[in-house]
C-alpha positions as a printed NumPy array, in Angstrom:
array([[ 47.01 , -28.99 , -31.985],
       [ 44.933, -30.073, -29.114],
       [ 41.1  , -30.962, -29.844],
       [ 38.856, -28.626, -28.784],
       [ 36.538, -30.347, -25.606],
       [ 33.097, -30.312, -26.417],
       [ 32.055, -30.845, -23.262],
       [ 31.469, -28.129, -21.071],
       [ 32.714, -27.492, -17.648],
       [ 29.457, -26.466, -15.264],
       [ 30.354, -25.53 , -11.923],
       [ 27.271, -25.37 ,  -9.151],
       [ 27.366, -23.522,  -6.283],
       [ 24.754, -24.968,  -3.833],
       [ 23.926, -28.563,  -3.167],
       [ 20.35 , -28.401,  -2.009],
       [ 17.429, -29.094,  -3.376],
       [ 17.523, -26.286,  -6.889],
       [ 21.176, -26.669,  -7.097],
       [ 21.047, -30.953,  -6.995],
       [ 18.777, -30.741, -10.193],
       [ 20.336, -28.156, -12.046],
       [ 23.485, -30.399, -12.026],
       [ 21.177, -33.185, -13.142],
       [ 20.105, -31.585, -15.931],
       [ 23.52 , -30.359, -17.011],
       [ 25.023, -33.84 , -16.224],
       [ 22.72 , -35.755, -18.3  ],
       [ 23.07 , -33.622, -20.884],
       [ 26.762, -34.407, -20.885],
       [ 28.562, -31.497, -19.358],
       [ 31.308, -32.061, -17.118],
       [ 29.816, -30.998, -13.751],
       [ 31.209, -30.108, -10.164],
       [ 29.08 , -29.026,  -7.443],
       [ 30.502, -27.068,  -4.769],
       [ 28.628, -26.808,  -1.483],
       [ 30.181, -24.632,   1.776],
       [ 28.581, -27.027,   4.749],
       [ 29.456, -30.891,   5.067],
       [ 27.639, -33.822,   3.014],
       [ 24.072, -33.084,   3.587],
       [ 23.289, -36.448,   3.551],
       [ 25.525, -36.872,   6.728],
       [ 22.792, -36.981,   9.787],
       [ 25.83 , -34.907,  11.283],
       [ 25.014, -32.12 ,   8.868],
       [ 21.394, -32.088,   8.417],
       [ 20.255, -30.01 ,  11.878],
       [ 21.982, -27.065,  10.545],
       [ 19.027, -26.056,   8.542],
       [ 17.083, -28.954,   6.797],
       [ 15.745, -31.316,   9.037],
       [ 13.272, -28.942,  10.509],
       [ 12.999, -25.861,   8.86 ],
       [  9.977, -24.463,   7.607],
       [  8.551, -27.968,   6.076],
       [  8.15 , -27.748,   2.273],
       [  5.354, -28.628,  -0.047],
       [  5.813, -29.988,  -3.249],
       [  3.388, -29.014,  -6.025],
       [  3.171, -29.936,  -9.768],
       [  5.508, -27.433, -11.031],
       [  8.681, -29.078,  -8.467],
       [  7.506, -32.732,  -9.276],
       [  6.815, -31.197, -13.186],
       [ 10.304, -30.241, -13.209],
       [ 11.895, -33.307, -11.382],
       [ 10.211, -35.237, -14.148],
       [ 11.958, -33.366, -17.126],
       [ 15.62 , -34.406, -15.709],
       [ 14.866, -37.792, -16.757],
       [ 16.819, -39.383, -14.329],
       [ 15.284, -42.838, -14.521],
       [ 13.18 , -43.282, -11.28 ],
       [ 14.175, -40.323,  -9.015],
       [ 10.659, -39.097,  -9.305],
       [  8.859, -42.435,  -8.278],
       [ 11.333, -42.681,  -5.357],
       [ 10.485, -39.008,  -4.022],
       [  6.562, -38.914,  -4.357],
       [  6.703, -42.936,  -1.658],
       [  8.48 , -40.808,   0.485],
       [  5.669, -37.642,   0.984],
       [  2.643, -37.193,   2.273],
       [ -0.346, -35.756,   0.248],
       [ -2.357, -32.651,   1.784],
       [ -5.571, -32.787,   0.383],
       [ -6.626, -29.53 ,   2.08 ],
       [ -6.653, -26.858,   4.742],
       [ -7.937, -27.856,   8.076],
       [ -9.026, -24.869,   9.962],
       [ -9.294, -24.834,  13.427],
       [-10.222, -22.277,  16.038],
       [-12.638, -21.384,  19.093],
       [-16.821, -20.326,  18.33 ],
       [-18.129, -17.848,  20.773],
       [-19.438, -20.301,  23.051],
       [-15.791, -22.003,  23.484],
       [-16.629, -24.669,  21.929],
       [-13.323, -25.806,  19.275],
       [-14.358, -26.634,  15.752],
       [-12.388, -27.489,  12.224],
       [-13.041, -26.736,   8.869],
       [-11.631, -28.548,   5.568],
       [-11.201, -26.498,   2.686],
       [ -9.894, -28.466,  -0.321],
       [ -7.287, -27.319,  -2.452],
       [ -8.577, -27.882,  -6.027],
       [-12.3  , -28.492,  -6.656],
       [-11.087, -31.553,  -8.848],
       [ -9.172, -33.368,  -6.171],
       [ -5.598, -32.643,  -6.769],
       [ -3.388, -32.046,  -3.67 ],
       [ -0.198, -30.758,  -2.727],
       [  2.886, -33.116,  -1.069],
       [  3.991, -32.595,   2.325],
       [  7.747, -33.282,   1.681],
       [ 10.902, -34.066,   3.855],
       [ 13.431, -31.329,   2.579],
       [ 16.442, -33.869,   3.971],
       [ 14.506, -36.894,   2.407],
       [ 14.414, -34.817,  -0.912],
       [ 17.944, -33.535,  -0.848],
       [ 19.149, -36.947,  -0.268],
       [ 17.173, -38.707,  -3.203],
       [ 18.608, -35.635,  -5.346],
       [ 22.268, -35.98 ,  -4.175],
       [ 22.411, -39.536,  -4.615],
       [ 21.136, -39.986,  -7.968],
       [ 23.987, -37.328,  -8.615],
       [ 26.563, -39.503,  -7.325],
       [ 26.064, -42.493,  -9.501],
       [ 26.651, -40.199, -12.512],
       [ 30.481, -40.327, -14.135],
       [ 30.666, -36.893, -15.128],
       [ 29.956, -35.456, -11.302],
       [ 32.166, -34.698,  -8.604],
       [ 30.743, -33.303,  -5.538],
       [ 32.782, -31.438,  -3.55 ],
       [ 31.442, -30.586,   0.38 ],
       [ 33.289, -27.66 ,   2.845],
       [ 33.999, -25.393,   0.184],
       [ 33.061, -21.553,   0.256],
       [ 33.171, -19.629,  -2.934],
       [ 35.341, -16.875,  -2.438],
       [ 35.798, -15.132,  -5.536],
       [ 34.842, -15.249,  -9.17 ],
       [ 36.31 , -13.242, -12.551],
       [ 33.127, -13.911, -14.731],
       [ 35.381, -12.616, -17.43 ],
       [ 37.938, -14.886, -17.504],
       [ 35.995, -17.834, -16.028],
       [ 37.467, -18.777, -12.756],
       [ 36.508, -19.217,  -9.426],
       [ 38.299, -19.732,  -6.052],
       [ 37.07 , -21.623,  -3.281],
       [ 38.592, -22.54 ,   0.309],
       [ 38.208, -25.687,   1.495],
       [ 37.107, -25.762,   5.088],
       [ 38.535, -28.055,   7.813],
       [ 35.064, -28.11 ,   9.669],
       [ 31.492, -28.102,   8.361],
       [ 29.745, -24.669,   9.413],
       [ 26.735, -24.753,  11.803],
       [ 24.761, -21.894,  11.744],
       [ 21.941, -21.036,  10.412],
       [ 20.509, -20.378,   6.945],
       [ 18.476, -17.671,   8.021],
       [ 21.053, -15.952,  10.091],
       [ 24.527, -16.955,   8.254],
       [ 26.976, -14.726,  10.059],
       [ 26.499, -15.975,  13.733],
       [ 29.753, -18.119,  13.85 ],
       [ 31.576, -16.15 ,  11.299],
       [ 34.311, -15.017,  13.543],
       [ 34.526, -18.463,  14.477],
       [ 34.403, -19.207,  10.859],
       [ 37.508, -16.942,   9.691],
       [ 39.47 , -17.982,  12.531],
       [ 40.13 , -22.231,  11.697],
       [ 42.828, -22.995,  10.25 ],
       [ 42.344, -23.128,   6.477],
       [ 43.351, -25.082,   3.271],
       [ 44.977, -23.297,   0.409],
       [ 42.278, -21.451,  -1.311],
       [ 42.017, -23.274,  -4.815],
       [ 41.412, -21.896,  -8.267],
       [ 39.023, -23.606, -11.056],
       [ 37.722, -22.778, -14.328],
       [ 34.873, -22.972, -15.904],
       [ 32.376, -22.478, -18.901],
       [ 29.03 , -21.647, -16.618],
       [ 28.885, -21.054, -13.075],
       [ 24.678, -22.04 , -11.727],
       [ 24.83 , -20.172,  -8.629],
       [ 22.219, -21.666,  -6.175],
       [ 23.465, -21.012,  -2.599],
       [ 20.478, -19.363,  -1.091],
       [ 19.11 , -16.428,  -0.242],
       [ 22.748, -15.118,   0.909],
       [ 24.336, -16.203,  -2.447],
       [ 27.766, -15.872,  -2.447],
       [ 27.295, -16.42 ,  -6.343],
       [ 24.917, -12.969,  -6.423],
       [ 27.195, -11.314,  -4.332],
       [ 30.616, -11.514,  -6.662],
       [ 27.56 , -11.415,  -9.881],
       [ 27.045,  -7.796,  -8.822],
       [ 30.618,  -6.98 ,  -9.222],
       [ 30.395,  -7.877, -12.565],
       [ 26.584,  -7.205, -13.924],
       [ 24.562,  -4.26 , -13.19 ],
       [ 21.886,  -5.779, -11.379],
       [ 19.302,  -3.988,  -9.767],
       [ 18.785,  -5.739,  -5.986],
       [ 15.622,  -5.014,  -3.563],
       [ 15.467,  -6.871,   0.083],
       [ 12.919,  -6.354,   2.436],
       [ 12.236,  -8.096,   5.935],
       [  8.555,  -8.192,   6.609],
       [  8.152,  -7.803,  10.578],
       [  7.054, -11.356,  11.309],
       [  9.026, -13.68 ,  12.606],
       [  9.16 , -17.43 ,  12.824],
       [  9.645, -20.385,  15.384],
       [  9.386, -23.927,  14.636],
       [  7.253, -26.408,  17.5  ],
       [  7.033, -30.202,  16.824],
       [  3.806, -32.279,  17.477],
       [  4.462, -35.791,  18.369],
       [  2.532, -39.199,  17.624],
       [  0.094, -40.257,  19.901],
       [  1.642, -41.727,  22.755],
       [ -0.738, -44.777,  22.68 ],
       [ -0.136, -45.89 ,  19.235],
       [  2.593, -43.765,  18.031],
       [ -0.319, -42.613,  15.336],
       [ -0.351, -38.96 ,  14.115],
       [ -1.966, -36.998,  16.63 ],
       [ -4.204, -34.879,  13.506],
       [ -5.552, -35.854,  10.615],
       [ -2.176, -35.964,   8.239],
       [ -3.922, -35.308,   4.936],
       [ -4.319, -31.603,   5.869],
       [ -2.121, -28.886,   6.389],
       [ -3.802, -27.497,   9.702],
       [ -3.978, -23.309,  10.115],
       [ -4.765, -21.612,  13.595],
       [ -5.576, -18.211,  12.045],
       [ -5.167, -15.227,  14.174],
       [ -5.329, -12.349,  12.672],
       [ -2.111, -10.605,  12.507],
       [  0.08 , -14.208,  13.018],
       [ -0.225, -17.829,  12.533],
       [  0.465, -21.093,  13.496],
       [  0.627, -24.258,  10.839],
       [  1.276, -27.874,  11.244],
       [  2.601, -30.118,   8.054],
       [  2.786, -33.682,   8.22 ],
       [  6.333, -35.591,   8.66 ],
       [  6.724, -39.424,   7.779],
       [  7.688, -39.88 ,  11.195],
       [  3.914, -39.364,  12.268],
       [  5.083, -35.882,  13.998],
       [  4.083, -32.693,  12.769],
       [  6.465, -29.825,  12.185],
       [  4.683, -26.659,  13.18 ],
       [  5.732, -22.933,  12.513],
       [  4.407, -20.   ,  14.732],
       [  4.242, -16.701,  12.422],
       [  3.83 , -13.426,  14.148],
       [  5.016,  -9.817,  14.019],
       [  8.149,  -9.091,  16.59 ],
       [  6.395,  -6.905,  18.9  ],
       [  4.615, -10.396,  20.052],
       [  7.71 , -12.564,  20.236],
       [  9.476,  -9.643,  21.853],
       [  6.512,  -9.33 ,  24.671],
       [  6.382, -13.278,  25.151],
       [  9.781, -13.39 ,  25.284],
       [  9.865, -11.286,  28.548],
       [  8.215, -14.142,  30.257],
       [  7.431, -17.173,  28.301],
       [  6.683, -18.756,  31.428],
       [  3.727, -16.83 ,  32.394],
       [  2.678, -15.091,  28.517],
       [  3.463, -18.549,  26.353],
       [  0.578, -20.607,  26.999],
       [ -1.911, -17.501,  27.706],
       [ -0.565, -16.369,  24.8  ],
       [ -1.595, -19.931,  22.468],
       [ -4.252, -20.153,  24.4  ],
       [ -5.681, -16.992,  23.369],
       [ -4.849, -17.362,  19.705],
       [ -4.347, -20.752,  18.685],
       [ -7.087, -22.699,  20.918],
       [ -6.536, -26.038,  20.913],
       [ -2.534, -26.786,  20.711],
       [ -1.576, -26.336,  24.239],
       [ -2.061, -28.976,  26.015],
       [ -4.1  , -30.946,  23.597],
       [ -1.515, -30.665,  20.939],
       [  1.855, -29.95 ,  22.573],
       [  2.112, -30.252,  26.452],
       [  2.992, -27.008,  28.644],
       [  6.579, -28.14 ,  29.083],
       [  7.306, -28.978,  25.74 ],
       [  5.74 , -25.567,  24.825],
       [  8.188, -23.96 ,  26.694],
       [ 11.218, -25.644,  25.514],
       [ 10.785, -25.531,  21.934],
       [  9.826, -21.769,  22.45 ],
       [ 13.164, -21.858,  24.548],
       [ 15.781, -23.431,  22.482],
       [ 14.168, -23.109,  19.118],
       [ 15.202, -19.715,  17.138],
       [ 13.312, -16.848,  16.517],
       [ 14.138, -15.85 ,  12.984],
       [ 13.281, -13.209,  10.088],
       [ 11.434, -13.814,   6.897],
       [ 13.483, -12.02 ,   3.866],
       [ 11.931, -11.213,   0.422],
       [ 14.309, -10.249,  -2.087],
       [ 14.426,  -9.476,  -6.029],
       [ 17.123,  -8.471,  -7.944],
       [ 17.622,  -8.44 , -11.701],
       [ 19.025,  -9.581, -14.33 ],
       [ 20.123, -12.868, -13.316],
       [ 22.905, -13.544, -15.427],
       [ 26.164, -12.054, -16.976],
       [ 27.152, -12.747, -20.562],
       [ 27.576, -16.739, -21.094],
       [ 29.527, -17.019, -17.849],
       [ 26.718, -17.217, -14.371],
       [ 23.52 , -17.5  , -13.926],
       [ 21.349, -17.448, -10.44 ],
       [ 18.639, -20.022,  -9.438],
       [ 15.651, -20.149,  -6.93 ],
       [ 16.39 , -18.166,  -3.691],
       [ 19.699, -16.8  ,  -4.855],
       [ 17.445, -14.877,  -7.196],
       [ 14.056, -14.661,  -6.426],
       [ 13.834, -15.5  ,  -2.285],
       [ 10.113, -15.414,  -1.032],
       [  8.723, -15.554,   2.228],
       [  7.071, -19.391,   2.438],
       [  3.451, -18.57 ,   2.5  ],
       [  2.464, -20.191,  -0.672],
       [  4.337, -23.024,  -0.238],
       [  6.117, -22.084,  -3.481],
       [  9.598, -21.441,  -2.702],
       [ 11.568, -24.452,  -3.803],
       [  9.042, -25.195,  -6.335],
       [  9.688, -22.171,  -7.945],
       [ 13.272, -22.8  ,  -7.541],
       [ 13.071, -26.397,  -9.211],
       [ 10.903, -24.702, -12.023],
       [ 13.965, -22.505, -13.064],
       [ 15.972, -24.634, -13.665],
       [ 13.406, -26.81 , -16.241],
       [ 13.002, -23.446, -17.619],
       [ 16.658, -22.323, -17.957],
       [ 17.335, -25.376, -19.4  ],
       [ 14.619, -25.722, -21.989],
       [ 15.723, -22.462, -22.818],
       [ 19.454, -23.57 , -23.814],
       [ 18.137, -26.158, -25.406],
       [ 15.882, -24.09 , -27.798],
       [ 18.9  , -21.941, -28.617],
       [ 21.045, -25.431, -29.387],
       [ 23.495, -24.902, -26.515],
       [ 23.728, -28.733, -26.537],
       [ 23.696, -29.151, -30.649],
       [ 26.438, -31.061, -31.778],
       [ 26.601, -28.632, -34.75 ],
       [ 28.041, -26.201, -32.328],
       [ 31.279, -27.322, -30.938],
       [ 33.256, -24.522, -31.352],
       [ 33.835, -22.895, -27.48 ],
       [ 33.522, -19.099, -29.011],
       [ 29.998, -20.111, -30.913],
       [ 28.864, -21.782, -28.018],
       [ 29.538, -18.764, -25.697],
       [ 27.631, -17.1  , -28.161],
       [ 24.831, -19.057, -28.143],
       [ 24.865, -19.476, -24.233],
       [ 24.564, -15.768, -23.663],
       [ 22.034, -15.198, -26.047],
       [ 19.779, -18.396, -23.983],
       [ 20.685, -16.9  , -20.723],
       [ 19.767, -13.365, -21.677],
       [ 16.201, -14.938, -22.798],
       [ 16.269, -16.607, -19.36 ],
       [ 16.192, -13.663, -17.571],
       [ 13.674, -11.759, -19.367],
       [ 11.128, -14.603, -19.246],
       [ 11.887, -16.051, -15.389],
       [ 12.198, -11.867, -13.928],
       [  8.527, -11.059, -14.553],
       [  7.204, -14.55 , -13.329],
       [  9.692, -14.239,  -9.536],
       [  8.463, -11.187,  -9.424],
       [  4.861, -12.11 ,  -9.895],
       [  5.061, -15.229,  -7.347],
       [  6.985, -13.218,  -5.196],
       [  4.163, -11.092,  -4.632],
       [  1.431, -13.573,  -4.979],
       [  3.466, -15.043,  -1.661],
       [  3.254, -12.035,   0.179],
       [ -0.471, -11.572,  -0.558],
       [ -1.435, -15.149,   0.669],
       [  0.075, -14.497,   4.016],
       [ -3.265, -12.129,   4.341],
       [ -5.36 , -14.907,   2.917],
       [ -3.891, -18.03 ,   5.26 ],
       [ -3.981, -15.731,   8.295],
       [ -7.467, -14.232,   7.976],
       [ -9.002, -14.277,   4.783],
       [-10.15 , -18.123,   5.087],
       [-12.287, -17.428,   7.891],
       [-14.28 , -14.569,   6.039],
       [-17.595, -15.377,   4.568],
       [-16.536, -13.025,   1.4  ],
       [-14.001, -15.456,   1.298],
       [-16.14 , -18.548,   1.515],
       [-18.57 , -17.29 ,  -1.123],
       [-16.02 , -16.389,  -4.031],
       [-14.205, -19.865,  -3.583],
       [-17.527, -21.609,  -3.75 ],
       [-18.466, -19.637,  -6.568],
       [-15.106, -20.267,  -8.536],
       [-14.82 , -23.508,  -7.723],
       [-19.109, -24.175,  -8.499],
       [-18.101, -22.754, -12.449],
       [-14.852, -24.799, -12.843],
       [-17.113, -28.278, -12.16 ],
       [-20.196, -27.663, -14.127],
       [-18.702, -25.225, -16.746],
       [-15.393, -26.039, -17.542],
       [-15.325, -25.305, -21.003],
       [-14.315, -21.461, -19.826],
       [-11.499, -22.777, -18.151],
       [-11.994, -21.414, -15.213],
       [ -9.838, -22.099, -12.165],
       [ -9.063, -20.626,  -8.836],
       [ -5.686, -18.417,  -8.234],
       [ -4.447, -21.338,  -6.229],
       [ -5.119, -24.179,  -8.765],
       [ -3.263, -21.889, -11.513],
       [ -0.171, -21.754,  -9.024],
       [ -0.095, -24.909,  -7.095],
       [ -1.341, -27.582,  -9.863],
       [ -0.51 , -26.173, -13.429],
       [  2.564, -24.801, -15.054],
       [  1.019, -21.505, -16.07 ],
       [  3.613, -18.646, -15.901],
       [  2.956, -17.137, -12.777],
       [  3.228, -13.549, -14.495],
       [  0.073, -14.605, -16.48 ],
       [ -1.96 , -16.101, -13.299],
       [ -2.65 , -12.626, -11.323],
       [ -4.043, -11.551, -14.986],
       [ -6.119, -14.067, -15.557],
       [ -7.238, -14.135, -11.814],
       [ -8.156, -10.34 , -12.285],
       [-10.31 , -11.177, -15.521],
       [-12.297, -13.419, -13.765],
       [-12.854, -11.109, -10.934],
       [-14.376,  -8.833, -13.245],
       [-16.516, -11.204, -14.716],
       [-17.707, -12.318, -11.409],
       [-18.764,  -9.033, -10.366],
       [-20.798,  -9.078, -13.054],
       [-22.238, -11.857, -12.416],
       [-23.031, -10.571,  -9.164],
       [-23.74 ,  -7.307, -10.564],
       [-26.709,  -9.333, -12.707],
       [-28.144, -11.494, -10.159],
       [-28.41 ,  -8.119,  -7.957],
       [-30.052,  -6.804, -10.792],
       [-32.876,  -9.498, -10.724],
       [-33.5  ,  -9.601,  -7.044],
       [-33.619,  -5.434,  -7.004],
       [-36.342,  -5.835, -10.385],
       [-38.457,  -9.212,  -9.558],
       [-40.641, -10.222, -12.153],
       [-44.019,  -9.088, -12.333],
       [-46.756, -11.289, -11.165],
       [-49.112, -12.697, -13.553],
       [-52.659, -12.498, -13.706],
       [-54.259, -16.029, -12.226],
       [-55.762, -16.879, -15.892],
       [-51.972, -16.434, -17.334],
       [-50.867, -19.423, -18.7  ],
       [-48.639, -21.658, -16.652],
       [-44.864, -20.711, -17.875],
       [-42.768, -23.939, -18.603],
       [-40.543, -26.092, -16.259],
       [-37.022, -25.33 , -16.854],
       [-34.673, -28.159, -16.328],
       [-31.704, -27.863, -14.154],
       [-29.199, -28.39 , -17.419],
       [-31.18 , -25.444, -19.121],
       [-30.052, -23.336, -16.063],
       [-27.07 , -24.451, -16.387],
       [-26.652, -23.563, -20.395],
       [-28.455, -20.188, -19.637],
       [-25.893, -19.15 , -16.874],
       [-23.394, -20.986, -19.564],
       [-24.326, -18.099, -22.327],
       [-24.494, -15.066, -19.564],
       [-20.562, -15.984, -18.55 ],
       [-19.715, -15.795, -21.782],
       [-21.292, -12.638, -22.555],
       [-19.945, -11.026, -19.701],
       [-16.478, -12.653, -20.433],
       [-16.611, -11.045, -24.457],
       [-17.874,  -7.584, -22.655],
       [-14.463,  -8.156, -20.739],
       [-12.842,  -9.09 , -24.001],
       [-13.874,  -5.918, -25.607],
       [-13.142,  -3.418, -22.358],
       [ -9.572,  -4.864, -22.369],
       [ -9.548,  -4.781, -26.012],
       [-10.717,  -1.075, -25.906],
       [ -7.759,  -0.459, -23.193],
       [ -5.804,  -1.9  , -25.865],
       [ -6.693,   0.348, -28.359],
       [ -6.229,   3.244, -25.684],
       [ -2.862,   2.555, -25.055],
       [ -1.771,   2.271, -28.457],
       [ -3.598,   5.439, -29.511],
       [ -1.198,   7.282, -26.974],
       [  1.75 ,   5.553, -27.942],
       [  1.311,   6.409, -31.699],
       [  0.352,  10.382, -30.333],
       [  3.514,  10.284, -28.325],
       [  5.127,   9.237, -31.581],
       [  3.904,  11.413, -33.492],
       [  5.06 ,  14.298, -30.569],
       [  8.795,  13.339, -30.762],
       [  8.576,  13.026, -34.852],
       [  7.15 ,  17.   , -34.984],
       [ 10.101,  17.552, -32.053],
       [ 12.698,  16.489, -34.247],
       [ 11.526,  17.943, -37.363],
       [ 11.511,  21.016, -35.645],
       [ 14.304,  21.272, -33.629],
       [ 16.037,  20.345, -36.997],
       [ 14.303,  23.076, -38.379],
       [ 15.991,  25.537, -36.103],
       [ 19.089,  24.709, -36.3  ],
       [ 18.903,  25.257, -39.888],
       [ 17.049,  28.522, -39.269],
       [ 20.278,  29.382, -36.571],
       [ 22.89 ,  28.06 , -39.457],
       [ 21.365,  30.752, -41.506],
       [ 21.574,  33.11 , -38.979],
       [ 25.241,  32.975, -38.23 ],
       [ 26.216,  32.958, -42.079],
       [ 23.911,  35.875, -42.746],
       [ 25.334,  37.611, -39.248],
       [ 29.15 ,  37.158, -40.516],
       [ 28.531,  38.748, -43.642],
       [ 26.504,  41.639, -42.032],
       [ 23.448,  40.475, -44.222],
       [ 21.383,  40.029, -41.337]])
């Protein structure tokens, strides 16, 4: 009798960024693993233009370089971080009423900690090669997944003759093209676990709903986005900005950012709602630069000249931002979805691929808590078992978190492209940020700081956020209070009151936060209370509708008898 393999046999769709470390992890946990990606080696400078040299730049945060840390592969992380570019804050630029330009910094985190300006090729690279020095890894470029029986665990791929070069954002372009080259065989393989983590057009998802009953929601907000390049200095090939910022031209209703590359450029997005595209697009040689010029002072010509403007604008395309959600993310023990295949967010809170590389340090903590990798269970049929019972868990923790951050990216679109100019704005972030340094025993921090430089669950960030909003406004609330009611002067013979010291201020606004913040406490814990009161009356409902609806069918039993015997 053949030994039973107790390896198992991973298969990963998608060789960027979230589908590279999910095969990391599995690999150096000892699973035999083959990634499958449908373009060319994207390593190959050949390949790269097709959507990751200049797509919308990415910024890693703690919970991507958290996450690249826990695949303990050695170095890799070291290697990554020399090759970014930290972005302490915001720089905000625009026009004052008298024309004169200004910028404003706003820092990220009120204790210094900053986000990475990242090279998505740089990063896929890095991932892909430490991949490739592994024994049990094969990668396999060219090949499209074109079928799956999650029941019997196999999948068929073809293997293309010729890499494909459209776009991520609009796959189908060239897929007449596509279907018509000659073709390879189409090949069958099998497998224990498929990690599907091709994008926000997952082939994975697609033959996953065949099999699961997932529940799937897309939406296309109406902005688009085009990509513009700043170049170094011309004089001394120095970055033209400051590159310790990520710069925002506010405007309202659309956008324009600028994120620091290695090469000293900057790779710049415009964001704006396709009415505008669609009017400058009539005649981007008289609207374009009126147009920036109006709405993002200070880029053209300072920035980018008129001709290169034009070109960009030009040749560059004009594509859609998609949001989708879908649920659950797995069937049985046999696939499970990662990072835009599951959760795909527009890129306004810079945590796309973060939250992509944070699934899979959560899906595989999860197997390992439910001894998927025990050598205790060998046996295939207990494994499955135990598999399906991890990925199950995986989906009801990671659902309510990509659908918080999901959200969360959508709102900061509002904050990025109006918001920070607003006073209100101003106020609450000094305020936040003025109780996290000088009282951080409540443990207060900003939404941002919870997203971008902890691990919280997002799902629990937006509730804590809200708690503290209450809390403010009371603080607010209280200080209104005691400008409305000033104190009452005192006689010139009164006594002279005593100095109070700028730490007893501080320990007296100390105790009034944490008042308000147990009068929080006990309204939630009241809400609490509320909703439990209802769900024991709503018990209690259905217990009297049982008893009697059993009651009348008795009473209706009796009936009948006593009507066939003519007692009745």
């Amino acid at each position: 009798m053949a030994e039973v393999s107790k390896t198992q046999k991973v298969l990963v769709v998608g060789a960027g960024p979230v589908g590279a470390l999910a095969a990391l992890y599995a690999a150096n946990r000892g699973d035999d693993v083959h990634v499958y990606e449908l373009r060319a080696d994207l390593r190959d400078p050949s390949t790269t233009p097709l959507n990751f040299t200049r797509s919308i730049n990415l910024a890693l945060s703690e919970r991507g370089i958290n996450s690249i840390r826990n695949a303990k592969s050695g170095e890799l992380l070291e290697e990554i971080i020399t090759e970014t570019i930290p972005m302490h804050a915001r720089m905000i630029h625009g026009r004052r009423k008298d024309g004169e330009l200004y910028q404003e910094s706003q820092a990220y985190d009120a204790n210094g900690r900053y986000i990475q300006a990242v090279d998505r090729a740089s990063l896929n690279k890095r991932l892909l090669d430490a991949l490739e020095k592994l024994p049990n890894v094969t990668l396999h470029f060219n090949h499209k997944l074109t079928g799956a029986d999650f029941n019997k665990k196999t999948a068929w791929f073809e293997q293309q003759r010729h890499a494909k070069t459209d776009h991520a954002q609009n796959p189908s372009q060239n897929d007449a093209l596509w279907h018509d080259q000659k073709r390879t065989a189409e090949i069958s393989v099998t497998f224990d676990l498929i990690i599907g983590a091709d994008g926000a057009h997952s082939a994975t998802r697609y033959h996953l709903m065949k099999f699961a009953r997932l529940d799937y929601q897309q939406e296309y907000i109406d902005t688009l986005w085009c990509e513009f390049q700043i170049a170094p200095r011309p004089s001394d090939s120095s970055f033209a900005i400051d590159p310790n910022h990520l710069h925002i031209w506010p405007g309202g209703s659309l956008m324009f950012i600028a994120i620091p590359s290695l090469d000293r450029s900057f790779t710049c997005t415009l964001f704006a709602p396709a009415s505008h595209f669609s009017s400058v697009s009539e005649n981007p040689e008289q609207k374009l630069v009126k147009f920036f010029h109006k709405n993002f002072p200070g880029v053209c010509p300072e920035l980018i000249s008129t001709s290169d403007l034009q070109k960009q604008f030009r040749e560059n395309p004009h594509l859609p931002l998609i949001s989708i959600k879908c649920k659950p993310y797995h069937y049985k023990s046999s696939v499970v979805i990662l990072g835009d295949a599951a959760h795909a967010m527009v890129p306004f809170y810079g945590q796309g691929m973060n939250a992509g590389l944070e699934d899979v340090r959560v899906l595989f903590d999860i197997l390992d808590k439910h001894g998927v990798y025990d050598s205790e269970t060998p046996d295939p049929a207990a494994r499955d078992h135990t598999r399906e019972a991890a990925l199950d868990e995986y989906t009801s923790q990671r659902a309510p978190d990509a659908g918080a951050i999901n959200d969360l990216a959508l709102q900061n679109y509002e904050e990025m492209r109006s918001s920070v100019q607003s006073p209100l704005y101003k106020v609450r972030k000094w305020m936040e940020e003025t109780v996290t340094i000088y009282l951080p025993s409540l443990g207060w921090r900003t939404q941002y700081t919870r997203v971008s430089f902890e691990n919280q669950p997002y799902s629990e960030v937006g509730k804590a956020v809200k708690r503290q909003g209450r809390i403010l406004i009371g603080v607010v609330g209280l200080s209104l209070l005691g400008v409305a009611n000033p104190p009452i002067p005192q006689p010139p013979n009164a006594p002279t009151p005593k100095t109070i010291t700028i730490q007893q201020r501080i320990t007296e606004l100390e105790g009034t936060l944490a008042e308000i913040s147990r009068a929080v406490s006990l309204l939630e814990l009241s809400e609490k209370q509320h909703e439990r009161f209802i769900s024991e009356l709503e018990t209690d409902c259905e217990n009297v509708t049982v008893r009697v609806t059993a009651l009348m069918e008795k009473m209706r039993g009796v009936v009948e008898e006593e009507s066939a015997t003519g007692a009745w």
